[in-house]
C-alpha positions in Angstrom: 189.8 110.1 78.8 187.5 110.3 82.2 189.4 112.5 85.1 188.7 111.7 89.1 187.2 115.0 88.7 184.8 114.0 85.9 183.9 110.9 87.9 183.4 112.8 91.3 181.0 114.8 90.0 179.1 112.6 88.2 178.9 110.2 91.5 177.7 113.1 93.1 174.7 113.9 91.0 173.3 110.8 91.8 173.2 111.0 96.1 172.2 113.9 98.0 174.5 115.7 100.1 177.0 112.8 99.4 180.6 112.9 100.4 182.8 111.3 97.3 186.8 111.3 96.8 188.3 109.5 93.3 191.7 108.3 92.7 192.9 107.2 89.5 194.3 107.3 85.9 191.3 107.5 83.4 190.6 104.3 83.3 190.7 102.2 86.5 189.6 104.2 89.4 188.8 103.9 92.9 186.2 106.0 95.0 185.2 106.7 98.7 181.6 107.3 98.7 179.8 108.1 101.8 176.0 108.7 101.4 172.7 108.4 103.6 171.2 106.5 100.9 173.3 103.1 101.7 171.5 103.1 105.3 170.2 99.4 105.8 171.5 98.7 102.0 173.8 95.9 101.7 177.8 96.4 100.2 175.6 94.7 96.5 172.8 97.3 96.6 175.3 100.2 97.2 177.1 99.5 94.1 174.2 99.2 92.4 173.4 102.6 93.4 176.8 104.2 92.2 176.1 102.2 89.0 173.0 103.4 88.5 174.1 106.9 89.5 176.8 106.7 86.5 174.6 104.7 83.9 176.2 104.2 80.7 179.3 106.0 81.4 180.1 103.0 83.1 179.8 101.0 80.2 181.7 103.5 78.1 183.9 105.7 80.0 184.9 103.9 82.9 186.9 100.5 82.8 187.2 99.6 86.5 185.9 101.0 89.6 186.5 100.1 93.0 184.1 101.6 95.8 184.5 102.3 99.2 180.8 102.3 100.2 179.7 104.0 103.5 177.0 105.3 105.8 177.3 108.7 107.7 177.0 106.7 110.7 179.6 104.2 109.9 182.5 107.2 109.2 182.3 108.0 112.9 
């Protein structure tokens, strides 16, 4: 079973420098991401940078994810 942790860190491989924070109970999860990569990406192209990030895991390992998608700019 998949752990916030696990998730976290793979999340986090995929951005530079990104801020992430997971909730959940190995198998629906939800996750704050904040990242300069979303800048001038809209809330579909952001996903599809955290799905990309996770790959097949999200096929396998990870039921449902909700996301929290945000620019450094936009946490201020």
């Amino acid at each position: 079973m998949v752990t916030p942790e696990q998730l976290k860190n793979w999340i986090e491989s995929g951005f530079d420098g990104a801020q992430v924070a997971v909730e959940g109970d190995g198998h629906h999860f939800e996750a704050s991401i904040v990242a300069a990569e979303f800048e001038g990406k809209s809330r579909i192209q952001r996903h599809q940078l955290v799905y990309a990030a996770l790959g097949d895991k999200m096929k396998a390992e990870v039921h449902a994810l909700s996301m929290k998608t945000l620019t450094p700019a936009e946490v201020l």
